[in-house]
N, C-alpha and C positions, 0 to 999 in steps of 0.2 A: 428538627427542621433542617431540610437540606440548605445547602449552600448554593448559590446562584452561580454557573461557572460560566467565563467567555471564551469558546475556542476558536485559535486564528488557524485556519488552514491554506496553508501556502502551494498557491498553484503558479508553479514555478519551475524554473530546466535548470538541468546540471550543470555544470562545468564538464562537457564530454570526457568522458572514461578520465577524468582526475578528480581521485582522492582529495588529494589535499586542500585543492581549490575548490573544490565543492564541498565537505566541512566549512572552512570558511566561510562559506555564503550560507551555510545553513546558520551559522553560528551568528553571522551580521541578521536574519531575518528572526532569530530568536530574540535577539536583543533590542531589534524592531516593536515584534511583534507582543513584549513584557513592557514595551515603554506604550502600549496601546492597553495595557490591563487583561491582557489576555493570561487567562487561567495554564491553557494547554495550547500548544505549536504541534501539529500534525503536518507530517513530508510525503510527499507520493510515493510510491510505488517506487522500490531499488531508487532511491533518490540520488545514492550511492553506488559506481559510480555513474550510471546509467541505465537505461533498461533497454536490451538487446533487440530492437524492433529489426536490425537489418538482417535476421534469420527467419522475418516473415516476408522482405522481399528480394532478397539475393539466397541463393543455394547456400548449403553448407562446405561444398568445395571453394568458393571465394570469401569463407570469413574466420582462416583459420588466423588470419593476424589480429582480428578485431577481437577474436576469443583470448587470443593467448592474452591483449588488453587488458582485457576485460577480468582474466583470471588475476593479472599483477593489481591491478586497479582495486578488486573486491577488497572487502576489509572483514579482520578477525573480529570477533562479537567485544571482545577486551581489548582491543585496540587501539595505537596511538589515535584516530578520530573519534570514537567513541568515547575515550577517556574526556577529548576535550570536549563534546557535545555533552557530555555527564558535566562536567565544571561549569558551562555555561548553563545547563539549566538550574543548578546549583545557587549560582551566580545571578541570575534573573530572577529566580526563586518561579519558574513554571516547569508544569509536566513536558513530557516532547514523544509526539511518537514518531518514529524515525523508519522507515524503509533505507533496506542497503542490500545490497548485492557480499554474498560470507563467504568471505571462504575459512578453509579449516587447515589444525597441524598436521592429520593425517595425511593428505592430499594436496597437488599443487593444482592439479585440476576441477576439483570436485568441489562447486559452489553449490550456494541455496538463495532462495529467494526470502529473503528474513524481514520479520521488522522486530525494534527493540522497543519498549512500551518503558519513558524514567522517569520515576518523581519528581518531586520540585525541592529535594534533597541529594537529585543526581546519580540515584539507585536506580539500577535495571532494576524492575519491576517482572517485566513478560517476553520473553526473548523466543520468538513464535518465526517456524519456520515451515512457508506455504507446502501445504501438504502433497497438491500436485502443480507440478507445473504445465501451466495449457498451452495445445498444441505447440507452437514454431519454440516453447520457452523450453522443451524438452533437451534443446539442442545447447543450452547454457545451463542449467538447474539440477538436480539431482530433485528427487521429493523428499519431502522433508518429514515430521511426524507429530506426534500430538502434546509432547512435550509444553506446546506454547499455545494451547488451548486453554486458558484462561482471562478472569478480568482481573483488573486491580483494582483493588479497593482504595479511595481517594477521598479528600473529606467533601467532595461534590457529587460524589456516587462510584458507585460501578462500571467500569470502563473497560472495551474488548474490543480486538482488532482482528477482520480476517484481509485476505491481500487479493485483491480483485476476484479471479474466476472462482475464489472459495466459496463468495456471497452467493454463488448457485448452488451451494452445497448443505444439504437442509440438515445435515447429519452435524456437518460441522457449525452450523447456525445452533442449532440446538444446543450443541454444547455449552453456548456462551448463557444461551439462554437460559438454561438450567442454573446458572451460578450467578441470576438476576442482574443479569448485563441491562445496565440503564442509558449508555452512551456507545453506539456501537460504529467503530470506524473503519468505514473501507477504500482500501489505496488502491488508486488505476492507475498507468499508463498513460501520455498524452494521446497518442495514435494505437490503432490494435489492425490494423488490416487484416482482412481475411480474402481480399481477394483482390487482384492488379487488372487493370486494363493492360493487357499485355500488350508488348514494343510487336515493332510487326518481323524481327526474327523469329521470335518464339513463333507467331501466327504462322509463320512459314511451315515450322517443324512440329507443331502438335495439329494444325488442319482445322476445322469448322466447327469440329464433337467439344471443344474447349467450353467449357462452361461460363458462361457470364451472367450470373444471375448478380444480386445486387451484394452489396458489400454489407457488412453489421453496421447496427446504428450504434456507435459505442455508448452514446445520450440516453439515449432510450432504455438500453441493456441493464445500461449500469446503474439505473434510477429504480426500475422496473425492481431489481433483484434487490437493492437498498431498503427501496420502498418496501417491501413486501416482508423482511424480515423485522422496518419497525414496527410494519403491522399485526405482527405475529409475538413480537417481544417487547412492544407496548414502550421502545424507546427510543430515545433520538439518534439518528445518522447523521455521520460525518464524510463525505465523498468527499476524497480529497486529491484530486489527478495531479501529472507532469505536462509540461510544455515541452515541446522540443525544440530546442534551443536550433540558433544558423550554424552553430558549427556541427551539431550533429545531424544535422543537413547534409552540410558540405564533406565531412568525413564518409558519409553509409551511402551517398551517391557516388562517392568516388569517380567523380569525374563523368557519369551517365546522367543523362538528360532528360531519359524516361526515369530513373529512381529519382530522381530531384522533383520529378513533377510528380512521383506517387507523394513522398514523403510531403511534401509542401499542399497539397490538396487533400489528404485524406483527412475525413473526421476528427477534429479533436474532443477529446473528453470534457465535460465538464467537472469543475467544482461546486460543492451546493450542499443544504443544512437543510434534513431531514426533520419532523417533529412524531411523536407517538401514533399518530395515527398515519405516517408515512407520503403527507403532504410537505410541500417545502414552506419550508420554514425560512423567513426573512435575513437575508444576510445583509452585511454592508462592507465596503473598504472605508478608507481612511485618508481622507488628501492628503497628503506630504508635504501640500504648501499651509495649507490654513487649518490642517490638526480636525478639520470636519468631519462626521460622518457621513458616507454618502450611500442611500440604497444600494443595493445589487444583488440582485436575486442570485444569480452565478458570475463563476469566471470562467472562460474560456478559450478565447482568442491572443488573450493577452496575461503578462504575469502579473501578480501581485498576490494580497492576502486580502481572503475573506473572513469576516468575522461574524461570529452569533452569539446569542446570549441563550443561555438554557437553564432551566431549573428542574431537576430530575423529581417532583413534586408531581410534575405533569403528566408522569409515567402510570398514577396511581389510579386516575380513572378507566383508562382502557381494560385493567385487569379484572375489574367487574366481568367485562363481557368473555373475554377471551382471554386465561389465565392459564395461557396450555402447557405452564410446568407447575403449576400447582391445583386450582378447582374446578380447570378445565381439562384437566387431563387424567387419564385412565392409566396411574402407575402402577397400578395391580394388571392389568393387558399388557401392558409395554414395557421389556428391561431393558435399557441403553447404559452401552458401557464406554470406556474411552482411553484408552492406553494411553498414559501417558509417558511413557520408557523412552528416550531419546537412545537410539541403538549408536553402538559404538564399530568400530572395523573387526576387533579382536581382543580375546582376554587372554594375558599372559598367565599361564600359574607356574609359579617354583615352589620349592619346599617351604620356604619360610613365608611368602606371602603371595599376595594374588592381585596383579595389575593390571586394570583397565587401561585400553589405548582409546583414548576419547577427545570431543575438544573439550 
């Protein structure tokens, strides 16, 4: 008989491009969110130190400071904050799935868009690094590989992470789902622009033919693509976005009036708990003064932790109908395969031995 698990997912902003400070505040909402009975603590997207939205609305010629940031900020996957997010779940005795921005020994430059999946013994578990980075993230990311294509196994079920735009990716959906992923969680971004009201310089110098159709619904997108993979793997979702915090406001506008007014007005993401058949499933917070439960379908607007209660039991009916990695599917048609090799820069060979340069 499965075990009934609660998971808090914290829709929450960083400490702009600091480590240090943002561990910490992950670490005070872990400690939070184990004194609520929560099984598992899930972080958005690069919760670590940031996520690099100002390369969807400033050029790449004005954000060579906010890169270079952004590359000292990142953190090694074994590193002094990881260590202590390992201790406090440890500590708390819950899972943690963690978004962070990596970087590596090879390189000072070359980061990944990572998340770490850790027990409630403080073990990395699944150390997954998004496969591609989408559109404006090209410009911070390297892509990453399949290495972190897996679920954990946990005594409340099967648990698997993709990192926002991967949830459109049915190849990579699939995979999880082939290794009977029953809890499947995916991290966004607070804001994702795709397209600015432009300042009226730019109007000046591009002319009339300027495209203005409408902007993404990031709500919709991201529900849509959740939605449809619990429909298809018969288990629950975990949407769990970032807020963008006033100082990352105030830093990525840099002083502009029109970037202040994109960043402050575009869409923000939701948070929200998906159930097997890919309808939302009831969440709640928690009041701070009177210890209460309080409804909340999502979070959005504002930070805090949503919580839900799930039992991966519920998983079991759907498979009747539509079991499409076991008696709905034709694996004698279809061979899917899935590297999982984490590539390294270079292999050293000398006489005596033979060295990988890896992280």
């Amino acid at each position: 008989m499965a075990i009934p698990i609660r998971v808090a997912a914290c829709h929450v902003s960083s400490i702009f491009l600091s480590a240090k400070k943002t561990t910490q505040k992950a670490i005070g909402l872990i400690e939070q969110a184990a004194a609520r009975r929560a099984n598992l603590v899930v972080f958005p997207e690069t919760f670590i130190p940031a996520f690099p939205v100002w390369s969807a609305i400033r050029p790449p010629t004005a954000n060579h400071d906010l890169f270079k940031r952004m590359a000292t900020e990142s953190i090694y996957a074994n590193g002094e904050e990881i260590q202590d997010i390992c201790t406090a779940a440890k500590e708390f005795n819950v899972m943690v799935s963690l978004g962070f921005s990596e970087k590596v020994d090879f390189s000072s430059a070359t980061l990944f868009n990572s998340n770490l999946f850790i027990s409630s013994q403080g073990e990395p578990l699944i150390h997954h690094r998004k496969l591609v980075p989408t559109f404006f993230e090209k410009l911070t990311w390297a892509p990453g590989d399949g290495h972190g294509l897996r679920v954990a196994e946990t005594p409340f079920g099967k648990i698997g992470n993709l990192i926002c735009g991967e949830n459109t990716n049915p190849l990579a959906r699939y995979a999880l789902m082939a290794q009977g992923e029953q809890i499947h969680i995916s991290t966004w971004p607070a804001i994702w622009p795709t397209r600015l009201e432009l300042s009226q310089d730019v109007k000046d110098v591009t002319g009339p033919t300027t495209s203005c159709s409408a902007n993404y619904d990031n709500v919709a997108a991201n529900r849509t693509r959740a939605a449809g993979h619990c429909f298809e793997a018969k288990c629950f979702g975990v949407l769990c976005c970032g807020v963008l915090g006033k100082d990352a406001i105030e830093e990525i506008s840099g002083g502009s009036s029109h970037l202040r007014n994109v960043l402050e007005h575009s869409q923000r993401g939701a948070t929200m708990f998906l159930d097997p058949t890919g309808a939302q499933l009831p969440g709640f917070t928690v009041n701070d003064e009177t210890q209460i439960q309080e409804p909340a379908p999502f979070l959005q607007d504002v930070e805090g932790i949503l919580y839900a209660d799930m039992n991966v039991e519920d998983c079991i009916e759907g498979k009747q109908y539509h079991d499409i990695v076991g008696g709905y599917q034709r694996l004698d048609v279809f061979d899917f395969k899935v590297n999982r090799a984490r590539p390294c820069p270079a292999t050293f060979v000398s006489q005596n031995d033979t060295n990988s340069i890896q992280d």
